[in-house]
C-alpha positions in Angstrom: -1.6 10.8 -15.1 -3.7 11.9 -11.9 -4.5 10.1 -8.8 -8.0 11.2 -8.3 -9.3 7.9 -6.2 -7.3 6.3 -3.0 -8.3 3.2 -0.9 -7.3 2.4 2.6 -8.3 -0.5 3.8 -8.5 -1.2 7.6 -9.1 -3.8 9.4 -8.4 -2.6 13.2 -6.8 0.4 14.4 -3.2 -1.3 14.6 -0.9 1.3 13.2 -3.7 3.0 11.7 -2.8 6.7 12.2 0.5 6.6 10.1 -1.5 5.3 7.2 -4.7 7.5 7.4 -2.3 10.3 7.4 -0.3 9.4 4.5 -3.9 8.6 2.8 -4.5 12.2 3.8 -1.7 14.2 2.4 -2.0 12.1 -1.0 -5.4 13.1 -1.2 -4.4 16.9 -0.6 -1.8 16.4 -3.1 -4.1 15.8 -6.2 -7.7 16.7 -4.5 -8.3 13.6 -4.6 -11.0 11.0 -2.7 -10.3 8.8 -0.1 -12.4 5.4 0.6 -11.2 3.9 4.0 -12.9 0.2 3.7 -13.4 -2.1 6.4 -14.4 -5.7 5.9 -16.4 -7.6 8.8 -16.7 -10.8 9.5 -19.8 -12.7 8.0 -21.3 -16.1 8.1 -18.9 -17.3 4.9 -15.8 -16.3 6.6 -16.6 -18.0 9.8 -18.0 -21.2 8.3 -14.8 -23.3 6.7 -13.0 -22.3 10.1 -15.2 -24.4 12.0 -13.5 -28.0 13.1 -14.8 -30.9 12.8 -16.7 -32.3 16.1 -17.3 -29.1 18.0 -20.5 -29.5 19.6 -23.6 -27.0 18.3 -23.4 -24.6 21.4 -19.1 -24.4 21.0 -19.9 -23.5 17.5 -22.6 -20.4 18.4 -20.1 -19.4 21.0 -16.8 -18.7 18.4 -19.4 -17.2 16.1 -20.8 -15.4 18.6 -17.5 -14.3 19.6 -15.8 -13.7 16.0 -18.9 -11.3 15.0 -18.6 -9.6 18.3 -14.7 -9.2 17.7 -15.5 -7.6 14.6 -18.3 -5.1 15.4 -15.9 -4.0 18.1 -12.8 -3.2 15.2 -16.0 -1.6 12.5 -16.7 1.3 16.1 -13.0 1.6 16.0 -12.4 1.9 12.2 -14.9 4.2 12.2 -14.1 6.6 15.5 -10.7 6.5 14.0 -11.7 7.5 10.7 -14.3 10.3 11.6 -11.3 11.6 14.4 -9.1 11.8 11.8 -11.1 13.7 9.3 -12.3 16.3 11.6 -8.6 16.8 12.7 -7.3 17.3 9.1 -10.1 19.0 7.6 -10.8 16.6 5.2 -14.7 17.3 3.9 -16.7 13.3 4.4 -18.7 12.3 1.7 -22.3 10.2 2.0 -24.2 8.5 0.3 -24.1 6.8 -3.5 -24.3 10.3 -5.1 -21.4 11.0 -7.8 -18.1 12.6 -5.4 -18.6 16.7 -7.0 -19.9 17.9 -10.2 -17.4 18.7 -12.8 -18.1 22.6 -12.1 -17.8 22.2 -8.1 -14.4 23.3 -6.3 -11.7 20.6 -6.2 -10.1 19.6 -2.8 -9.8 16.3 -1.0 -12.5 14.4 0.1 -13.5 11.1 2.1 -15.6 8.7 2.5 -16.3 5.5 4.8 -16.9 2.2 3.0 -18.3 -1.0 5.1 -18.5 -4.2 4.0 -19.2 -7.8 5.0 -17.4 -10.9 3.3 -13.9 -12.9 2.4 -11.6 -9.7 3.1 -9.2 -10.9 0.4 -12.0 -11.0 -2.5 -13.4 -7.7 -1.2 -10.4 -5.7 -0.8 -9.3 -6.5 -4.0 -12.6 -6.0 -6.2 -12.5 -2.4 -4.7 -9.1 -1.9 -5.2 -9.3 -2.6 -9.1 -11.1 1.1 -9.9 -8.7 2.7 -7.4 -6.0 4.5 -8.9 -3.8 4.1 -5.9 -3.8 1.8 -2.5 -2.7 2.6 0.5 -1.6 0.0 3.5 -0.3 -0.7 6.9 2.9 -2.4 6.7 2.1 -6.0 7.3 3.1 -7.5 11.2 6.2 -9.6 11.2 4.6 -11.2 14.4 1.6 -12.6 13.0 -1.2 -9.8 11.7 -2.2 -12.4 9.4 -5.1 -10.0 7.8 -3.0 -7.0 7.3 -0.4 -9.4 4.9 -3.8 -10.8 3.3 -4.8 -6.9 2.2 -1.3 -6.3 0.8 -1.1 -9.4 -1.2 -5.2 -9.4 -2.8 -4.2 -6.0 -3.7 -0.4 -7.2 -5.0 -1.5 -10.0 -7.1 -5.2 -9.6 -7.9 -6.2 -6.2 -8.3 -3.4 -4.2 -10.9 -2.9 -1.4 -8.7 0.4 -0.3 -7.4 0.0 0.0 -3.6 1.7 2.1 -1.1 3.2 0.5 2.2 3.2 2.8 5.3 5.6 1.9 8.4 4.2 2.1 12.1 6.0 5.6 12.6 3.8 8.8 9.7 6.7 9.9 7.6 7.3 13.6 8.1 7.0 14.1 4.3 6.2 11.7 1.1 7.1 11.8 -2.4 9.3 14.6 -1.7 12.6 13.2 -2.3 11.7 9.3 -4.5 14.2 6.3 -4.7 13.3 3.9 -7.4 15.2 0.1 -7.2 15.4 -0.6 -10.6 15.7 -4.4 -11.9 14.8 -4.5 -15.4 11.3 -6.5 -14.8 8.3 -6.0 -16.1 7.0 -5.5 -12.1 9.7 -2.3 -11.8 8.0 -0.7 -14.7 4.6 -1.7 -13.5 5.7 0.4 -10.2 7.2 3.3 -11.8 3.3 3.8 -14.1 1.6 3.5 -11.0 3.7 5.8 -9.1 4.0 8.5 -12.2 2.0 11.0 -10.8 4.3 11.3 -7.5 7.2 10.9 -9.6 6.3 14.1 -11.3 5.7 16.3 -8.1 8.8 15.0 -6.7 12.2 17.2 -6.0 14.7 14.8 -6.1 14.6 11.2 -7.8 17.1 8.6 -8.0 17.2 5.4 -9.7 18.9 3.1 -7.7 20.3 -0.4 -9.3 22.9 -3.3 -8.5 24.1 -6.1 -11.0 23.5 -8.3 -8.1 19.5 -7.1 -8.2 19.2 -6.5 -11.7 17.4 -9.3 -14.0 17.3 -9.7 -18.0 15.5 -6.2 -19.2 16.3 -2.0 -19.7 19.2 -1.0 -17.6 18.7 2.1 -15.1 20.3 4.2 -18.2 16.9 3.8 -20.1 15.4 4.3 -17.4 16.7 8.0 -17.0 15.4 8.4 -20.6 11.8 7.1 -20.7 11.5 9.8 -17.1 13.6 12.5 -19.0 10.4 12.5 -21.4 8.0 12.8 -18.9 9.6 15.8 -17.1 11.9 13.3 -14.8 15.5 14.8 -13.7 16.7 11.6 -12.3 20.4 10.6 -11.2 21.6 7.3 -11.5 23.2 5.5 -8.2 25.1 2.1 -8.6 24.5 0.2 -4.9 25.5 -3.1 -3.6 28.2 -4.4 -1.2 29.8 -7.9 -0.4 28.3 -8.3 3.0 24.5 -7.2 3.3 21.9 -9.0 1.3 20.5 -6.5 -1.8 17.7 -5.4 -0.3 19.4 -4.3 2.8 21.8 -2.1 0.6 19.1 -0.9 -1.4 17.5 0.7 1.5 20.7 2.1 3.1 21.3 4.0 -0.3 17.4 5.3 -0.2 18.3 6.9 3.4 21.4 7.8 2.0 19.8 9.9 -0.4 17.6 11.4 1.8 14.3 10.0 0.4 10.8 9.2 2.3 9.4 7.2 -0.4 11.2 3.8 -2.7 9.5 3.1 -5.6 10.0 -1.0 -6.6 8.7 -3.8 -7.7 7.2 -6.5 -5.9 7.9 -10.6 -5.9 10.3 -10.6 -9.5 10.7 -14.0 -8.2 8.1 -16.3 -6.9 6.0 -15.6 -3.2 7.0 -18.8 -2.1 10.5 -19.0 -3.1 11.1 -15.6 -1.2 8.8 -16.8 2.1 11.6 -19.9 1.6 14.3 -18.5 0.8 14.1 -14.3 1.4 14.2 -11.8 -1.0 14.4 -8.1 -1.6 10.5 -7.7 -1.9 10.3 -9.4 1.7 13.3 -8.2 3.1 11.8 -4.2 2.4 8.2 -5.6 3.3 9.4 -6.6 6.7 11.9 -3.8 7.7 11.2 -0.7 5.7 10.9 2.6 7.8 10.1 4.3 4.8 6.8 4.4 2.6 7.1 2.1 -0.1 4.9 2.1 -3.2 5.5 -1.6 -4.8 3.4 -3.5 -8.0 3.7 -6.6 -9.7 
């Protein structure tokens, strides 16, 4: 297992330095290639938005306006993205030419990636031959297209996708909680995040009867990473008075760790958009990276 191909979406530059640089160090961890990918605004995005009534020249105004908008965040991405590179030395690749022969040195590599169209469809598409994604943590107050990434890559591509706070963490995969529930989206998390797993100093498996559903208990968990090289402990979490996910991430910084490892939505979105949930609770207040799957 080898991550060898990251994607980044952006959108904007909202909190877009903490995840190009957690982009960057996983790509200097495995020498690996990262795509940032920004979607614009086209015609068929703009289109269904349009209400019914507006006169012809209100129309060619918000279009006018919404491809403006966006033409203005593509100069950002892309300032941001070139800045960034430069800064961390990361070689930028051009061009539809394959990334390095086989016989050329390995070390990171990056490339920018722009395209037009329903950001949900085409963030997801390019996600799929990805082995990992990497995105901003979505905005509680309303960043409606940084939630949309998380979830097209959550539910429609099959990648597991790391979630990055405002604040870069100082370090990543270094010290790794996992918050183990026995579902088939925990495991899912665990294959996709095997290859930092491995590098990792310290792991922990982290579980609660309150959080745990029918499936392997943290136990078999310890065994099935035992075989691949894993020298996990085992920590039992919960309390009477904070809801799970709370106490799962006040064990994670207990431990010291800068990444949790979990999955994502065991129950359904909407029941935990009604009701809460651990996958929200840690998707709205985490200050550490997250890699979740589902």
């Amino acid at each position: 297992m080898c991550v060898r191909s990251i994607l980044l979406p952006l959108g904007s530059t909202n909190h877009a330095e903490s995840a190009l640089d957690v982009g960057g160090q996983i790509a200097r961890m495995f020498d690996a290639h990262l795509t940032v990918l920004h979607v614009g605004t086209d015609m068929q995005e703009i289109g269904p938005l349009m209400g019914e009534g507006l006169s012809g020249a209100m129309m060619e105004d918000m279009i006018s306006a919404a491809l403006k908008e966006s033409a203005t965040h593509l100069k950002d991405v892309r300032r941001l993205f070139h800045d960034f590179t430069r800064d961390a030395h990361i070689p930028v690749l051009t061009g539809d030419a394959p990334l390095a022969p086989p016989d050329a040195p390995r070390g990171p590599t990056a490339s920018f990636l722009a395209h037009k169209g329903h950001t949900r469809s085409v963030v997801a598409f390019q996600a799929r031959l990805s082995d990992i994604v990497v995105v901003r943590q979505p905005d509680p107050e309303g960043d409606v297209a940084s939630s949309d990434t998380l979830h097209a890559v959550l539910f429609e591509s099959g990648r597991g996708v790391i979630i990055v706070p405002p604040d870069a963490p100082a370090s990543l995969g270094r010290r790794i909680c996992i918050g183990w529930n026995g579902t088939s989206e925990a495991a899912s998390a665990i294959h996709h995040a095997m290859p930092l797993i491995r590098r990792a100093e310290a792991v922990q498996i982290l579980y609660s009867p309150a959080y745990q559903r029918p499936g392997p208990n943290a136990r078999h968990v310890g065994a099935y990473l035992a075989l691949h090289g894993v020298d996990a402990t085992i920590h039992k979490f919960g309390s009477d008075y904070r809801p799970v996910g709370e106490d799962m991430m006040a064990a994670a910084h207990d431990f010291g760790a800068d990444m949790v490892v979990m999955g994502a939505y065991s129950h359904s979105r909407l029941r935990q958009m009604i009701l809460g949930g651990v996958t929200r609770h840690v998707l709205e207040n985490s200050d550490l990276a997250v890699l979740m799957s589902r």
